[in-house]
N, C-alpha and C positions, 0 to 999 in steps of 0.2 A: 895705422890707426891705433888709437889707445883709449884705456875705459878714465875720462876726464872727471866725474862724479856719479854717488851712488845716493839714493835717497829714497827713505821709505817714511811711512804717514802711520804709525802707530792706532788710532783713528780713524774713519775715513772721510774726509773733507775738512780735515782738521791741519793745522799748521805741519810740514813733515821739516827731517832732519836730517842733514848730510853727514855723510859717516865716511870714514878710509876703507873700510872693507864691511862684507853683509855673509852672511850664509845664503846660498839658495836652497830655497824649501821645494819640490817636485810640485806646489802652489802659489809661491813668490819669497822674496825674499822673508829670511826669520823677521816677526813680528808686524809685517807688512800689511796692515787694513784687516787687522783680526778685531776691530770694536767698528762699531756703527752707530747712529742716534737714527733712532724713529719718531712718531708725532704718537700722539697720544690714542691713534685710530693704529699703531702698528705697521707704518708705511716710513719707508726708508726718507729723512733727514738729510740734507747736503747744503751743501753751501752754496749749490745752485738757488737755492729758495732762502738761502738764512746763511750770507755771507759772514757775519758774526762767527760763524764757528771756526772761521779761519784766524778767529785769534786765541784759540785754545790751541796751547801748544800740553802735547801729552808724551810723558815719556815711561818705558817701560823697566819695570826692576823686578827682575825675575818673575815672579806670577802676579805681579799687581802693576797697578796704572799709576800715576799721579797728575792730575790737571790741573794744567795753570794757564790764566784767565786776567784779564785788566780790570773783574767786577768784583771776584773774590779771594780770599785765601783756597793758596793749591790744596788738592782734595786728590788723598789717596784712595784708591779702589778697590776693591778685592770682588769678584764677581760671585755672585749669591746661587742659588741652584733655580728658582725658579725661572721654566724655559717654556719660549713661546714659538711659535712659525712667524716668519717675515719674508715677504718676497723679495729677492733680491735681482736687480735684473728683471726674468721672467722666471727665476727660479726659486719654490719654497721652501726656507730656510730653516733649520731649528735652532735659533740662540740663547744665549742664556741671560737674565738680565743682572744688572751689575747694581739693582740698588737704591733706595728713595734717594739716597745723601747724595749720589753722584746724580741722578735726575731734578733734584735740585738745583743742584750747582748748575748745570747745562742750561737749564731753564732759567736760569739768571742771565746765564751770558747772552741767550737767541730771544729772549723776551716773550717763550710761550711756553706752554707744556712739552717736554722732550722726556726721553729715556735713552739710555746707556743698554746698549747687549751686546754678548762676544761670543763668538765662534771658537766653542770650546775644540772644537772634530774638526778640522780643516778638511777631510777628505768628506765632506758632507755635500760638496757645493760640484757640481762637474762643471767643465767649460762648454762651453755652446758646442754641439758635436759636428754644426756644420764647418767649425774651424780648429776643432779639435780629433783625440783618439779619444777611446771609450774609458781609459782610465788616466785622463787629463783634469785635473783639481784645479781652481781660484778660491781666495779667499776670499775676500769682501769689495776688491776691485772691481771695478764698472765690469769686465767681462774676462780677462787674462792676466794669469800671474805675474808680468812685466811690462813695462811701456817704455819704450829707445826711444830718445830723440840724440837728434847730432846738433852740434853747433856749428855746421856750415847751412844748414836749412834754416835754422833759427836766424842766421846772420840776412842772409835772403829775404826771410820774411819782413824782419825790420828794413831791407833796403826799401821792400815793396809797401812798407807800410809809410814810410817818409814820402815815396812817389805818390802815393794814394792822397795822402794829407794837404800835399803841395798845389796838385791838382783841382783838389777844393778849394785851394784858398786858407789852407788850416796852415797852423806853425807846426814844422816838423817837431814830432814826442820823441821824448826819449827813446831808447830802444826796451823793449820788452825783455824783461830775466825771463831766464827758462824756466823756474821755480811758477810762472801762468800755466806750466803746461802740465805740470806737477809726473812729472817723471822718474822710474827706478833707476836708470843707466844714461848716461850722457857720453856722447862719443864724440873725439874731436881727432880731423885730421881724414875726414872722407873729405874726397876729395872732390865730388860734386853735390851742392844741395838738393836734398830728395834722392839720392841714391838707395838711401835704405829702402824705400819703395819696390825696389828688386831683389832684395834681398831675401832669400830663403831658407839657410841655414845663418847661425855666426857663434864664432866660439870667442868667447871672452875670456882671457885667461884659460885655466882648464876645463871652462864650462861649455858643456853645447847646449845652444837653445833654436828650437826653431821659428823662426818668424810666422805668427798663426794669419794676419792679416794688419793693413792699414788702420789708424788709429781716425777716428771721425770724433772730430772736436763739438764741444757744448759751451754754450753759455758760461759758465764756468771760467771758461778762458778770458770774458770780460772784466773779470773780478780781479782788482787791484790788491795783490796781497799784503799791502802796506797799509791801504786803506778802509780797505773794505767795498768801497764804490765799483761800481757798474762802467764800464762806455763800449766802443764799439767794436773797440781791435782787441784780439787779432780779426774776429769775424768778419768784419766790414772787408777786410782785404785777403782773408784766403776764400771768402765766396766770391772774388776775383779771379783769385790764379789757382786756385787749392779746391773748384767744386765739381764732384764729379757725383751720381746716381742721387740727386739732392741732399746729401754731406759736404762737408769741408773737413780735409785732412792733414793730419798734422803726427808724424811718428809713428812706428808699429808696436804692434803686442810682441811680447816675447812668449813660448813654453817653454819649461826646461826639459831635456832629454835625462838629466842627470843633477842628482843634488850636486852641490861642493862650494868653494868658498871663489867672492871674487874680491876685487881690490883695487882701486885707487892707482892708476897709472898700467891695470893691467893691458895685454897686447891686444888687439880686436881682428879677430882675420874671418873673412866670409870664405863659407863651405858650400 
């Protein structure tokens, strides 16, 4: 098995970007969902409610942001001192906000009031202790510093998604990019779909991470990343084959046991 793509979301719910190789941070990859947008009440922003934000694509140069958008000219960032608490998950967060100019711009693209904040302390935020140890960090990720998917699972799902369609009466879709599932590590060359599912350790390259738990998909995954539009897969078909304690899942969390670097065709061996 080999590590096939790496990809992190400078933002969270914002366009991300494939890279050859990433740092591992002991919270996820370097720069990986260290920004957020809130509503104007201080409550976490996604692109579950304001798919729009999936066409700010953000990228990072050294301590500052730059966002670029289809509404306006790209808008550099620099993050300002005043900080506020935001819940993140189920957990209160201290961030900092980044700014009227970039709260503007945002609020052009999503067509309401937003804000911009970034998690200056990465070690501020712990992971859920029922899936974690007591000194386990995320950054601004729905819950874990990494999320694996493989491309033999993914291939699966779009068989079962052309079966699903047929069944109806629909014209089989295309097949679904991985980039709906929006993933850090993509693995190709396991050799059964949904394997990772058993997985407990896996070292990637020189890294060990441990698998914290199964990855429960959202609405989110409806979201056409080309588009912006809503429909019903993958959901409609892994509450088929994929539902278990009323979830549908799709990929695990990763922790890292260890900082260090990984890369684009690294080896994947389970521990």
């Amino acid at each position: 098995m080999r590590l096939a793509s790496i990809r992190f979301y400078p933002v969270k719910s914002t366009a991300g970007h494939e890279v050859p190789e990433a740092e591992v941070e002991p919270w996820g990859l370097a720069g990986d969902r260290r920004y957020l947008v809130t509503d104007e009440h201080g409550a976490v922003v996604t692109a579950r409610q304001d798919p729009l934000l999936l066409a700010c694509v953000a990228r990072l140069d050294g301590g500052s942001l730059t966002l670029t958008g289809p509404h306006a000219a790209p808008l550099r960032v620099t993050p300002g001192a005043a900080r506020s608490t935001v819940t993140v998950g189920r957990t209160p967060v201290e961030l900092t906000d980044c700014g009227d100019d970039a709260a503007h711009w945002l609020s052009g693209l999503v067509g309401r009031t937003v804000r911009l904040k970034w998690l200056d302390d990465p070690t501020r935020r712990p992971v859920n202790p029922e899936y974690g140890r007591p000194g386990d960090r995320v950054s601004l990720a729905d819950g874990y510093p990494l999320l694996l998917t493989s491309s033999a699972s993914l291939a699966q799902l779009n068989d079962w998604i052309v079966e699903t369609a047929l069944e109806r009466g629909e014209e089989a879709p295309e097949p679904l990019p991985m980039r709906r599932f929006r993933p850090n590590v993509v693995i190709d060359g396991v050799g059964t779909p949904f394997a990772e599912d058993e997985w407990k350790r896996v070292r990637i390259g020189a890294v060990d991470f441990r698998v914290s738990k199964l990855c429960d998909r959202c609405v989110l995954t409806t979201v056409d990343p080309a588009t912006y539009t809503k429909g019903k897969e993958p959901i409609r078909t892994l509450s088929r084959h994929r539902r278990r304690d009323g979830k549908v899942w799709f990929g695990v969390n990763l922790i890292p046991d260890m900082p260090g670097r990984i890369a684009q065709g690294d080896s994947v061996t389970i521990l």
